[in-house]
Steps between C-alpha positions, in 0.01 A plus 500: 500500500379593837752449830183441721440147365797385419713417813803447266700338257660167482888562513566208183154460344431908507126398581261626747541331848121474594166502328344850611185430688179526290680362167411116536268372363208331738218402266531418137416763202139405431395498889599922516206636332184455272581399164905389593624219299831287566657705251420824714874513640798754357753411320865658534681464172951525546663497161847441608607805739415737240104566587253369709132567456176413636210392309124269593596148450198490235764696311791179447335399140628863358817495681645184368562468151363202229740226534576489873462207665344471867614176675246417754475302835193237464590370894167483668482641854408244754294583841803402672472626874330279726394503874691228733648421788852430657415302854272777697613808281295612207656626182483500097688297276567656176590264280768561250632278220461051466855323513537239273486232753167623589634732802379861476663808602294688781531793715354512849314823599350653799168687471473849519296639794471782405468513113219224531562286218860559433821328596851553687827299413604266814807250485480154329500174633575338736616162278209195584263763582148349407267799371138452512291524190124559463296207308744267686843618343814513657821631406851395654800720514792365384815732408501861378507559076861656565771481732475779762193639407223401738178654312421277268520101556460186329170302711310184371164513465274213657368360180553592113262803329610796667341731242110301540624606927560877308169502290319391848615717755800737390427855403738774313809583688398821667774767629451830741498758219185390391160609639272154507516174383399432097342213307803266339327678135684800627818330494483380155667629198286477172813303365398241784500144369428196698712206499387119550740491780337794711835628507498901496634787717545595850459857413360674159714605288373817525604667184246351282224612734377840354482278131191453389308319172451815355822661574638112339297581209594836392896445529456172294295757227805750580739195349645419881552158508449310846734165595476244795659389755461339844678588817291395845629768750616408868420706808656830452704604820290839578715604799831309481563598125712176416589427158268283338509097563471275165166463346326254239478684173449359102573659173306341226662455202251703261589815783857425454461538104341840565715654679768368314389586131367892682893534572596423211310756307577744741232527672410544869415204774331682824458262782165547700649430834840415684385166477464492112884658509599209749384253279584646166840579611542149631439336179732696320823407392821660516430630137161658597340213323173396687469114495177338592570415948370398804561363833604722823680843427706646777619754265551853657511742280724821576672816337820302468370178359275765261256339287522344168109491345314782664480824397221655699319415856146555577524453900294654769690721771740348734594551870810661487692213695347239216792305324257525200630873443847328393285364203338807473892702461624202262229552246463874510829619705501674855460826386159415318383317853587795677353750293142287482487465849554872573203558249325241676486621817485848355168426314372330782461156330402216657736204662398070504307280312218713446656804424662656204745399266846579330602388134866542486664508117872495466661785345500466157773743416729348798395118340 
C-alpha cells in the first residue's frame, strides 16, 4: 500500500484515517462511460484474514456457492431533502425517520456555496422554532431525538402526509463527494419495494445498488437463493460519525424460515447491507434462531456483542471514522478489515454509494 495516500492508521480500528483524494465515488457506475451498467463497479472479496482479492462485481454469481442465501434490504429510498426556511435564513431539511406519534426525525442543513447543490451540517433547534415549508408546510421543532446530541431533532409537521410533501418537492439526499445532483431512479435499489404507507429511506441502502435483473437472474440459475427484509434507513451522520439511532425494520416470517432452515443445513446467510445485518441480527434470539420481528431496532452491532446469523457482508466502503466498521470487524474480524482496506486503497477502488463494494466471508477454518 502506498504512504502517499494514506495519512495513517487508526490506533484501535488499524484502518486508514482519510479517504485518499480521487477514490470517492462522484457519479454512479453507468454515468462513467458508454456502455456502463450499475453492475460496472469492483468488487473486493476478504475471506477471513487469510486472502483478499479483487474481482468485477458481474463476477458474485461464480463466487458464491449453490445454497447461499442473500438477505436483501427492500427499503425504498425517499427524495427526502427539501428546501425551507428558518425565519430569514435559508436551509435544507433532510428528513430522516416518522415517530410513531407522527413526529419525524429531521436534520437542519445549511447550503453549500460553494459545492452548488450540496449541504453543510449546522446545529439543531432552537425548541418552538417554526420552519417554513414549500406548498404551505411547516415544521415545528420540538426536542432533539437524544439527549445531548443537537443534530438531529424531533419537529411536527403542519399537517399529516409528509411523504405526498416528499413525492412533491423533496429530492435525494445529496452530499459533497458527489459531482451533480441525480434523478431519485438513481437512488433506488432493484430490491426497491413500495409500501402503502410511503414509508422508505432517508438514504439508499447502497449495497444493493450495482444489482441488477440480470445479475438477480443468473445467481437464482446459480442456486443462490435471495430473502427479504425491510429496514428504512435514517440520515447517516457523514461528518460527526455517531453510532447509528434506532430505525423501523420487519422480518417476515417466510425470511425468517430461510434463514433459519439455510443454518441448519449448514449453509451460508450473506447480508446485502449493514442494514440487512441490523435487522437480521435484531430478530435473532439468543440461540441464533431468527423469529419473524418488527418494530424499532436500536441494536448496535459490535466485535464484542459478535453476531449470531451472519456469516458474510456485502457492504460498500466505509469512512474510516464510520461505527459501521465495528460490524464490519464482528463479522469478518479486524485483521480481515484491515487487510481489505489496504487492498482497497491499494487498487485504487472507489469509496460511497456509488462506488465499489466488499463481500466479507468469515473464516471458515477459524468458524
Amino acid at each position: 500500500m502506498s504512504g502517499e495516500g494514506v495519512r495513517g492508521v487508526r490506533e484501535k480500528g488499524l484502518h486508514i484515517r482519510d479517504i485518499p483524494p480521487g477514490l470517492s465515488a462522484r457519479v454512479p457506475a453507468e454515468q462513467r462511460g458508454p456502455g456502463l451498467g450499475r453492475d460496472s463497479v469492483r468488487l473486493l472479496v476478504s475471506r477471513g484474514s487469510r486472502e483478499v482479492s479483487l474481482h468485477a462485481f458481474r463476477e458474485l454469481p461464480g463466487l458464491l456457492r449453490a445454497g447461499d442465501l442473500l438477505v436483501v434490504n427492500t427499503s425504498p429510498t425517499l427524495p427526502a431533502a427539501v428546501d425551507a426556511r428558518l425565519g430569514g435564513e435559508e436551509l435544507v431539511v433532510h428528513f430522516s425517520t416518522r415517530g410513531e406519534d407522527g413526529r419525524w426525525a429531521v436534520e437542519l442543513r445549511d447550503r453549500d456555496r460553494v459545492a452548488r447543490g450540496t449541504t453543510r451540517p449546522r446545529p439543531g433547534g432552537p425548541a418552538g422554532a417554526g420552519v417554513e415549508l414549500p406548498g404551505g408546510w411547516s415544521l415545528v421543532l420540538e426536542e432533539p431525538l437524544a439527549p445531548g446530541a443537537d443534530r438531529l431533532w424531533w419537529a411536527r409537521p403542519s399537517a399529516d402526509g409528509v411523504p405526498a410533501l416528499l413525492r412533491s418537492y423533496g429530492r435525494p439526499i445529496r452530499y459533497a463527494h458527489t459531482e451533480r445532483d441525480q434523478p431519485l431512479s438513481a437512488y433506488q435499489t432493484v430490491f426497491a419495494v413500495a409500501g402503502a404507507d410511503g414509508a422508505g429511506s432517508a438514504e439508499m441502502p447502497s449495497a444493493g445498488r450495482p444489482f441488477t435483473a440480470e445479475l438477480v437472474a443468473e445467481l437464482v440459475r446459480r442456486g443462490v437463493g435471495l430473502a427479504p427484509l425491510t429496514l428504512h434507513t435514517g440520515v447517516a451522520s457523514q461528518e460527526a460519525h455517531e453510532p447509528p439511532y434506532p430505525e423501523r425494520y420487519e422480518v417476515p416470517a417466510a425470511t425468517a424460515l430461510l434463514v433459519d432452515a439455510a443454518r441448519a443445513a449448514g449453509r451460508r446467510v450473506i447480508a446485502v447491507g449493514t442494514t440487512a445485518v441490523r435487522a437480521l441480527e435484531s430478530a435473532a434470539g439468543p440461540d441464533g434462531v431468527v423469529r419473524a420481528a418488527g418494530g424499532w431496532t436500536g441494536l448496535v452491532v459490535t466485535p464484542e456483542r459478535g453476531v449470531r446469523v451472519v456469516d458474510g457482508l456485502l457492504t460498500g466502503l466505509h469512512e474510516p471514522q464510520a461505527s459501521h466498521l465495528l460490524m464490519l470487524e464482528a463479522v469478518a474480524g479486524r485483521e480481515a478489515v484491515r487487510l481489505g482496506y489496504a487492498e482497497a486503497v491499494a487498487r485504487l477502488c472507489l469509496w460511497h454509494e456509488f462506488g465499489d463494494l466488499h463481500l466479507l466471508l468469515k473464516d471458515e477454518i477459524a468458524h
